[in-house]
C-alpha positions, -999 to 999 in steps of 0.1 A, spaced: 834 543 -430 818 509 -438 789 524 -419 786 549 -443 788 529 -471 762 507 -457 738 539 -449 746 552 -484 737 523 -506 708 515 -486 694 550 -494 708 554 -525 698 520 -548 660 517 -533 654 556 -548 673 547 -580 655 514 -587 619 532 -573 623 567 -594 635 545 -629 604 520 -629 581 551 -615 590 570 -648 595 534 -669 557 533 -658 541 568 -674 561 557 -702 546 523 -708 516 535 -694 512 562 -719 524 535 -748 494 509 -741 472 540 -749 485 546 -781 511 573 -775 550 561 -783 567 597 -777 589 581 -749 599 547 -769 606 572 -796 631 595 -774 644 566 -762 627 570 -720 612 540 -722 638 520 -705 648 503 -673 681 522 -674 681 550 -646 709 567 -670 677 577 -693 656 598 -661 687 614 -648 682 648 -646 707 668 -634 694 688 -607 669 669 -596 685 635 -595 722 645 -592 728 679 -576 698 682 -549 701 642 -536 736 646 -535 739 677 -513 708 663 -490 727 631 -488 759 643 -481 752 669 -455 729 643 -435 759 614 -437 784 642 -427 766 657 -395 737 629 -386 761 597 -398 725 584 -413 701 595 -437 670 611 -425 652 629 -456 660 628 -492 641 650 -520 650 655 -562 629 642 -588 637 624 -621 634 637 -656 597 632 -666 590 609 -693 580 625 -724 538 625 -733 517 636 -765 487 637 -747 470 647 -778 474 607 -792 450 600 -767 415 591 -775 407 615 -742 439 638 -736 429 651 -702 414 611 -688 443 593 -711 474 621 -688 453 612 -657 459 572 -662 494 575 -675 499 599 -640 484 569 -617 506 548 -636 539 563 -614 524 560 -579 508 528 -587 539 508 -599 554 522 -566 529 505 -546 538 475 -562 570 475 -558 566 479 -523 541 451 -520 564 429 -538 593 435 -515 565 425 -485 559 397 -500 596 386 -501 602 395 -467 611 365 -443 581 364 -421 604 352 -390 619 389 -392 583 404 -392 571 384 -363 602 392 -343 602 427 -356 640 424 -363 659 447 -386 696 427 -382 700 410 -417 711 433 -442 679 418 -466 654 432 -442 669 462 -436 669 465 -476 638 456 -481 625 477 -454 644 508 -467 632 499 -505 592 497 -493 600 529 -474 613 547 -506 582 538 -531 557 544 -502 571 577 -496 576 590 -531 544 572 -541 524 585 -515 540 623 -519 533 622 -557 500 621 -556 498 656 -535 472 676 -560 498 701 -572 510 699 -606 532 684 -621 533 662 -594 513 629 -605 487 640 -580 482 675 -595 473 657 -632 449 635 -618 431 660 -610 431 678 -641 417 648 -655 390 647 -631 380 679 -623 351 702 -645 370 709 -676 368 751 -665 382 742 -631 409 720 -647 422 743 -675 423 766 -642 445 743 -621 466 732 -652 484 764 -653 498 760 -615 523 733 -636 544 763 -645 548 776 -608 542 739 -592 574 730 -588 585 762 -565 556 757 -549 565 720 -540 601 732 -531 588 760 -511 567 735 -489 587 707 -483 623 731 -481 616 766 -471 582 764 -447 598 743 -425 626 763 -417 609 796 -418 578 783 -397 592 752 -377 562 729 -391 565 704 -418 533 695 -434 545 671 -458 564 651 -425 539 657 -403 514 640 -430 539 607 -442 541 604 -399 507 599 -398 498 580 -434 536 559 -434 526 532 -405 490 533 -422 505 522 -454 529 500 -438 501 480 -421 480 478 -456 505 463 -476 522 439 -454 482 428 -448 482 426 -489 508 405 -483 494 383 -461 517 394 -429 496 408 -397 517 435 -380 495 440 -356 496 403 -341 535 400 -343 554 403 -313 576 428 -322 579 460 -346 595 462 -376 583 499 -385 
């Protein structure tokens, strides 16, 4: 049971403190451009309370995280999403560049949160490539979670952050065009990652974080100043 427990906070408190300052970001993001819709509706705030949203945040994880403790005693693969922050794109200067920035805004802060928790790691663990203190297993787990939704936000499919970058950068006739997949985006994104898998026994999105994951890894432990590649060990 105190297994469990562990397994369960370590999944659980990463993905609530990397989904509340990914949203916290569009928000203040969009506020140092002029626009103050979220301060106004009261989502620009560290509280995860404020980005709950009930099916993505509550219903989806909870299921996922469940059924994996209950049958695999660990936790494997976790999905949902968060409210999204309220925007007036139209108080921008440039609507369609001003939604692009706030949209980088998300991934970006996930980055640096995982570089931050790099930089904190004990460099005795990363040398031996140890994962027995609890810290290091955190801080592992918490890099993990921003890499992974940072890195899967930015696939080009609205309204994933990827998906209105490139409506900001695209020709404006090709964006308009790819702006109105937001309304069927999200099926799309549940089809792919839930349904394809099971239906065709391949997981782009896996097989992609398999290959990108230890990539990323490698880049910001370097940002850090740690060399994986010369420790004796590996801790990923």
């Amino acid at each position: 049971m105190s297994d469990m427990l562990f397994q369960l906070a370590l999944a659980v408190v990463p993905a609530i403190l990397a989904i509340t300052l990914h949203e916290a970001a569009h928000g203040y993001a969009a506020l140092a451009m002029g626009d103050d819709t979220a301060r106004v509706a009261g989502r620009l705030s560290l509280n995860p309370l404020r980005h709950v949203d009930r099916v993505g945040t509550i219903l989806l994880p909870g299921f996922l995280l469940l059924f994996q403790l209950l049958t695999l005693h660990r936790v494997v693969f976790m999905f949902g999403w968060a409210k999204p922050v309220p925007v007036s794109a139209w108080k921008f200067r440039d609507p369609r560049r001003g939604m692009a920035i706030v949209a980088m805004a998300g991934p970006a802060m996930n980055f640096f949160l995982a570089w931050l928790a790099a930089l904190v790691m004990p460099a005795a663990a990363i040398e031996a490539g140890g994962l027995e203190s609890v810290v290091v297993q955190f801080l592992i787990y918490f890099m993990l979670t921003n890499l992974v939704l940072g890195l899967f936000n930015l696939l080009p499919i609205p309204p994933l952050d990827g998906g209105r970058i490139a409506v900001g950068l695209l020709p404006l006739a090709l964006a308009k065009a790819w702006a109105r997949l937001e309304r069927a985006g999200i099926v799309i994104v549940l089809l792919v990652v839930l349904v394809l898998p099971h239906v065709t026994g391949f997981d782009p999105v896996n097989a992609a974080l398999e290959h990108i994951l230890p990539w990323a890894f490698r880049t910001i432990f370097w940002l850090a100043g740690h060399d994986l590649d010369a420790a004796d060990g590996r801790i990923i």
